[in-house]
C-alpha positions in Angstrom: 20.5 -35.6 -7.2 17.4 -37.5 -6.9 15.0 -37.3 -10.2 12.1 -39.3 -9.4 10.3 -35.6 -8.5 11.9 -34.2 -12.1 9.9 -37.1 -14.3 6.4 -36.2 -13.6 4.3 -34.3 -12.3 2.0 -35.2 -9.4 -1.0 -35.1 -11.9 1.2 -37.4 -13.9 1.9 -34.8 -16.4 5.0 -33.9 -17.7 7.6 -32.1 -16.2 8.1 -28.9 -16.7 9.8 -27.6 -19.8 14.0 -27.4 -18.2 14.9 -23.3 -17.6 18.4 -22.6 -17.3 21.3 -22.3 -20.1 20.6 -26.3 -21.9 16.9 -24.6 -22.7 18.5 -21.3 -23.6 20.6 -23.1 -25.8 17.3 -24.4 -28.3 17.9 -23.6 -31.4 14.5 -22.5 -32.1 13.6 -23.7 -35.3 14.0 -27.3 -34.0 11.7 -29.7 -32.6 12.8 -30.9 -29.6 12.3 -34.6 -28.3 12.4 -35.4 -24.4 14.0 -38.6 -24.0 14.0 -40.1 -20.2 15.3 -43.1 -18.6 14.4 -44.5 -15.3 15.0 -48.2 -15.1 11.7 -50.5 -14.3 9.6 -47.0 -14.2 9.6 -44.6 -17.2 11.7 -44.9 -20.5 11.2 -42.5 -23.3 13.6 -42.6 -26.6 13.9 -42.3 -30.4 13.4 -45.6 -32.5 14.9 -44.0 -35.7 15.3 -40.3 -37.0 17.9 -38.0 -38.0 19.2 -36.1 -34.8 20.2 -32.5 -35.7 20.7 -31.4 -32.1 21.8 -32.8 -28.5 21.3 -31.6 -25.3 22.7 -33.5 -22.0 20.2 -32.3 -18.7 21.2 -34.9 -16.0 22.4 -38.7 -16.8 18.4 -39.7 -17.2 17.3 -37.2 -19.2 18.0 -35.6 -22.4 16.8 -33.7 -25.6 16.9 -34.2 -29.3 16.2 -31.8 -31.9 14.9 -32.2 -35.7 15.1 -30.2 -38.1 12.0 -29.2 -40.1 10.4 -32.3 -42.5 12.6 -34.7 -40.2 10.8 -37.8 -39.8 11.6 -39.9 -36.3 9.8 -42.1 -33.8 9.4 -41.9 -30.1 8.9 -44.8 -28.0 7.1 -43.7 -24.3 7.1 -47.0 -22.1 5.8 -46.3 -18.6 5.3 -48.5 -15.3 3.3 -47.8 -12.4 5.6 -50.7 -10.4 2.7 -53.0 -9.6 3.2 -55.2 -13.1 0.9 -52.6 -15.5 2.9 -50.8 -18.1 1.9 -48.6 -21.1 3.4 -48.8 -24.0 3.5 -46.2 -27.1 4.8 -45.2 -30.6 4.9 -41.9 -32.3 5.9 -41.5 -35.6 6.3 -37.8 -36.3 7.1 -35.0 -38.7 9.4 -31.9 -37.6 7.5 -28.9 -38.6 8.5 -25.5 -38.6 7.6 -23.2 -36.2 4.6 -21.2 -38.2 3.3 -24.4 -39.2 0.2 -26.1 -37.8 0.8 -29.1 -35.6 0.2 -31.0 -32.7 0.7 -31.4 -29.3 2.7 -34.2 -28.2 3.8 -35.3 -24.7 7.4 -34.6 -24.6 7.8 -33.1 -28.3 8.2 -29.3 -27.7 6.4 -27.7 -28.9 4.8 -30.6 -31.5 4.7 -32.6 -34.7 3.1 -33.2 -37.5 1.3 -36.7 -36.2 1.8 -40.2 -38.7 1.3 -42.9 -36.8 -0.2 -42.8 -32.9 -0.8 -45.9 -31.4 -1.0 -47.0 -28.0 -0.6 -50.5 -26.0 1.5 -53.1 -26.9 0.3 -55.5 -29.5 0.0 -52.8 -31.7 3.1 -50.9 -30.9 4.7 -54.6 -31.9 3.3 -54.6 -34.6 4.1 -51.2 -35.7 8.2 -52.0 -34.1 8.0 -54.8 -36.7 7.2 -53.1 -39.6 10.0 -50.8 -38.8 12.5 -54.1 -39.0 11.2 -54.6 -41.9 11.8 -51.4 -43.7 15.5 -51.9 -42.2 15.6 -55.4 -43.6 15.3 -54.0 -47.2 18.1 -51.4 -46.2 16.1 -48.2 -46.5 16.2 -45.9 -43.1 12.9 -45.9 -41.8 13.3 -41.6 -41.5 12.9 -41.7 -45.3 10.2 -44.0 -46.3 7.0 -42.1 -47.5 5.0 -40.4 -44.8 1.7 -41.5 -46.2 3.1 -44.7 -45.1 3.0 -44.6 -41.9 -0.2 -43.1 -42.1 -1.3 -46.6 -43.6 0.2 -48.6 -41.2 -1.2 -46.6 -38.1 -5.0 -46.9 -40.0 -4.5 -50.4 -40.2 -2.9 -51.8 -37.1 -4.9 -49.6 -34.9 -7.9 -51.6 -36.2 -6.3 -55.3 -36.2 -5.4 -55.3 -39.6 -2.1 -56.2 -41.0 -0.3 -53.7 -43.0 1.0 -53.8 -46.4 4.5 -54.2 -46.5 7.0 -51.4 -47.6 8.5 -52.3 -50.9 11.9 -50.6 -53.0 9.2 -50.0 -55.8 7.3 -48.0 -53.8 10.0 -46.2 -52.0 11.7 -45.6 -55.1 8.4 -44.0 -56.1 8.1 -41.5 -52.9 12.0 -40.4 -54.0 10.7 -39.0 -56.7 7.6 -37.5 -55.9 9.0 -36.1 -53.0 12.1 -34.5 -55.5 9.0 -32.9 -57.7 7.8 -31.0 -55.1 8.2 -27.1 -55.0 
């Protein structure tokens, strides 16, 4: 079966949404992730998050699912097979279905947006501060939103970010426990 055609459009869109039983399967209070790879050409996946759903389409392509309030990132790395490539990082927030949100290439049907950054250096950047969240043994899908809100404002103009500390995590715990 030759996907090259399934992977984008000839406007170099998206594909279309899959029909068949996998999308009749949605669980539709999920937000669903498309995650593609295509060696050398397009590569799509999810740097961290907590998958609530899985569903094989072909051996490139799958989708995720997140429940509402899931936090998760998704990687998009394309090449046009001449030596340019594009690099992005999402960092999103599952929302539910009657909530506002955004549009997202490949999140269907979209995500509460943290962090949006595009091109490498910055996506580095952004990738490292993701190790380093790791390195203090906190999951990345837990650390405060307004976080990564911070660390997209600040890479995005050139400027380190502040690092992610247990005080501060500790602190979003139990904040986010107050909540209604």
């Amino acid at each position: 079966m030759d996907l090259s055609g399934a992977l984008t459009e000839p406007d170099g869109g998206d594909p279309p949404p899959p029909s068949g039983p996998a999308a009749q399967r949605r669980n539709p209070q999920l937000t669903y992730v498309e995650l593609v790879f295509h060696r050398d050409r397009i590569e799509r996946w999810v740097r961290f998050g907590q998958v609530a759903d899985e569903q094989l389409v072909s051996r490139r392509i799958r989708f995720v699912g997140f429940a509402p309030g899931a936090v998760f990132a998704f990687v998009r790395w394309a090449s046009n097979g001449r030596g340019g490539a594009a690099s992005r990082l999402d960092i999103l927030q599952a929302v539910c279905r009657s909530a506002p949100y955004s549009t997202v290439s490949g999140v269907t049907p979209g995500a509460e947006i943290l962090l949006r950054l595009c091109g490498w250096p910055t996506v580095r950047k952004a990738l490292e501060a993701i190790d380093a969240i790791e390195a203090l043994g906190i999951d990345p899908s837990e650390t405060a939103p307004d976080y990564w809100r911070h660390v997209g404002q600040r890479v995005s103009v050139g400027e380190s970010a502040r690092g992610y500390t247990r005080e501060r995590h500790a602190a979003w715990l139990a904040r986010r426990d107050l909540a209604p």
